[in-house]
N, C-alpha and C positions, 0 to 999 in steps of 0.2 A: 504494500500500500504506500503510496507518496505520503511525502512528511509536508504539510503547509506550513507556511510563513505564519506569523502570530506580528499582526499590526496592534498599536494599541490610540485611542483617540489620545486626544490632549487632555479632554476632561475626565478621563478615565484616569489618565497617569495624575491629574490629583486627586481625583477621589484616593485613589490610592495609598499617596501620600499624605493624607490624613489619619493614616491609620497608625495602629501602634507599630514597631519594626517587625514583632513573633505573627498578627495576622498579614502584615505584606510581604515575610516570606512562604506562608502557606498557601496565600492567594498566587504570586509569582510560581510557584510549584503546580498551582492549578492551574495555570494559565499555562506555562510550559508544555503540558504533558496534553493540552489539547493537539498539539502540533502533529500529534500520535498519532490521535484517536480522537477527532470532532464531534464524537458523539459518544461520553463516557457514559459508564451507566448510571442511571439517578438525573443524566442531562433531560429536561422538558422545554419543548417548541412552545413557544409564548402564541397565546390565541391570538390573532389581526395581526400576525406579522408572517412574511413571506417565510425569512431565513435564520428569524432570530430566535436563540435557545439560551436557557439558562441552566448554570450548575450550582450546587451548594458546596460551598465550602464553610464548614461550622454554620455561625449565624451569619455569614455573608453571602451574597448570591455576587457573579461576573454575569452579566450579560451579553452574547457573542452576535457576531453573524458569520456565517458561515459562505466564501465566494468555493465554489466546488472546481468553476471552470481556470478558477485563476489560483487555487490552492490558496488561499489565504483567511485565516479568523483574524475577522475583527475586532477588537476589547470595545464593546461601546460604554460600560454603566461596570461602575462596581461601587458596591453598598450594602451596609445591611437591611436586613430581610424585608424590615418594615417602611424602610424610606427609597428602595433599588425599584421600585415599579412605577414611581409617582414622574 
């Protein structure tokens, strides 16, 4: 299987960066290991969206999109659980 590229928005790399340094290296870990495997298990396709899926990592969710023809995830959203959807 091809390995994709892993883009990350600009407001994704701060959400990020708001975080403590122990949850952004386990988000970064998650994020990585999509490059695998874009579709780990536990991943859910968000209703009204073409390409867009989400993982849980503890109580964080990353929000992705996936380009299949161009191998590339997107990082669009990363947040916790309750404010990652709004």
């Amino acid at each position: 299987m091809a390995r994709f590229e892993i883009e990350i928005t600009h407001s994704a790399e701060k959400q990020l960066q708001t975080l403590r340094r122990d949850d952004q290296q386990r988000l970064a870990t998650a994020m990585l290991a999509l490059a695998e495997d874009p579709r780990p298990r536990g991943s859910k396709k968000l209703p009204g969206y073409e390409d867009v899926f989400r993982i849980r990592v503890g109580r964080f969710r990353v929000l992705y999109s996936v380009a299949k023809k161009r191998l590339v995830i997107l990082i669009l959203k990363i947040g916790h659980r309750r404010e990652v959807y709004r």
